[in-house]
C-alpha positions in Angstrom: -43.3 74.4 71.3 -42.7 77.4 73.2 -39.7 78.6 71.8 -40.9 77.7 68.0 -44.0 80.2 68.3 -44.9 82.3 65.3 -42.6 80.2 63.1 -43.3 78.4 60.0 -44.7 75.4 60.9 -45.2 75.9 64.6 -49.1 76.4 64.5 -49.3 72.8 62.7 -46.9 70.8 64.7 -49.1 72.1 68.0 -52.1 70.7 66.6 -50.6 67.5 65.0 -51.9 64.3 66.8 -48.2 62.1 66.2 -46.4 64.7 68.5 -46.0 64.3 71.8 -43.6 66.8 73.9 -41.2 65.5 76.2 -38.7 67.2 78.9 -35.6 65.6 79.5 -35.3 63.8 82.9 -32.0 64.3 83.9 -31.3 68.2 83.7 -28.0 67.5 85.4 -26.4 64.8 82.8 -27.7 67.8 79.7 -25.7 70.7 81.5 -22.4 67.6 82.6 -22.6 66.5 78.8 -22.7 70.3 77.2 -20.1 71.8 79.4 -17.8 68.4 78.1 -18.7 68.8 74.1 -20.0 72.4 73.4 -23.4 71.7 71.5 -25.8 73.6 71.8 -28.7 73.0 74.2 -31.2 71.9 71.8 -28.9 69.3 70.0 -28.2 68.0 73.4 -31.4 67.7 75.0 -32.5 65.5 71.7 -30.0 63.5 72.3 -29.6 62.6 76.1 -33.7 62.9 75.7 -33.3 60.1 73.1 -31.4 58.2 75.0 -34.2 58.5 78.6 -36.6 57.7 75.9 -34.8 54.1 74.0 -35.5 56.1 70.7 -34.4 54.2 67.6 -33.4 57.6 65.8 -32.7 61.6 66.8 -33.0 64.3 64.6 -30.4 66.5 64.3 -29.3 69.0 61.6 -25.5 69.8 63.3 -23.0 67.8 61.9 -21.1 67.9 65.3 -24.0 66.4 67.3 -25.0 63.5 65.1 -21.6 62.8 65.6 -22.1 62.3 69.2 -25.6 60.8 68.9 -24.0 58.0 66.3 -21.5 57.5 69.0 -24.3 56.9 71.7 -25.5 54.5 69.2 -28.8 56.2 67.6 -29.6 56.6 64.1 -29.0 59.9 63.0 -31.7 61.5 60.7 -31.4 65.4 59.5 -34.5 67.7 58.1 -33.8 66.6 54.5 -33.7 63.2 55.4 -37.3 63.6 56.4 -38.7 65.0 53.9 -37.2 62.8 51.2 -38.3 59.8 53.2 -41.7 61.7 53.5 -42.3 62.5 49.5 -42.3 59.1 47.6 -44.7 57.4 50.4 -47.1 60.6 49.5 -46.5 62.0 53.2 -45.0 65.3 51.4 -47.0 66.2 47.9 -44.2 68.8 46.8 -40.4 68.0 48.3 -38.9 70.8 46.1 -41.7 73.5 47.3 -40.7 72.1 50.9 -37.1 72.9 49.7 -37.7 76.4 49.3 -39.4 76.8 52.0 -36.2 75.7 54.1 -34.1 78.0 51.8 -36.0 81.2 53.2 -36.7 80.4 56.0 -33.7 79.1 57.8 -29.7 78.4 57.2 -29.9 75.4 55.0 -27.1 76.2 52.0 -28.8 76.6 48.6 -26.3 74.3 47.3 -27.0 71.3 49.5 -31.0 71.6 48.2 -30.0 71.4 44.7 -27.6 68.7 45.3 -30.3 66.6 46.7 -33.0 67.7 44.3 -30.2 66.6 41.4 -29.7 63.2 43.0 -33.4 63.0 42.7 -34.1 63.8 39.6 -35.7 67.0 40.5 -35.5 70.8 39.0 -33.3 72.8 40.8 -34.7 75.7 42.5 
């Protein structure tokens, strides 16, 4: 949570009782498996800390490391993914607020909201 200070967000998932931070075990295997496929360190360290922890799923927004992670054989799930799970079961009381929340406040293409928003029967934002 360090490094996600003073961001949206980051003063509720410090307090949130479900999260639980982790540090990957193996430093040596996240540095081995970046300098062979050129993630970033982040997308890496979900997945080899994945992997140290049996997880089911990984979340991961980069196309390039889901990739990997489906090759290690975890289920891939991105942010939107989330929160469309999250809306129906009443987790998440306004998906297309959430949805422009993402849209100014991080890289998420305004195109691939409204797509999904579409799909869902949803107003556009």
């Amino acid at each position: 949570m360090v490094s996600g200070a003073g961001l949206p967000g980051a003063t509720e998932v410090d307090r949130a009782d479900g999260i639980e931070i982790k540090q990957v075990q193996n430093r040596a295997q996240l540095f081995e498996v970046r300098e062979r496929y050129g993630l970033g360190i982040g997308e890496l360290s979900a997945i080899v800390l994945a992997k140290e922890l049996s997880a089911d799923m990984v979340l991961l927004d980069d196309y390039e490391a889901g990739r990997l992670a489906k090759g290690e054989n975890l289920e891939v799930r991105g942010t939107l993914g989330v929160l469309e799970t999250s809306s129906p079961q009443g987790d998440l009381a306004d998906l297309r607020g959430a949805f422009a929340q993402l849209l100014k406040h991080s890289y998420i293409d305004a195109r691939l909201l409204n797509d999904r928003l579409r799909a869902l029967g949803l107003l556009q934002l």
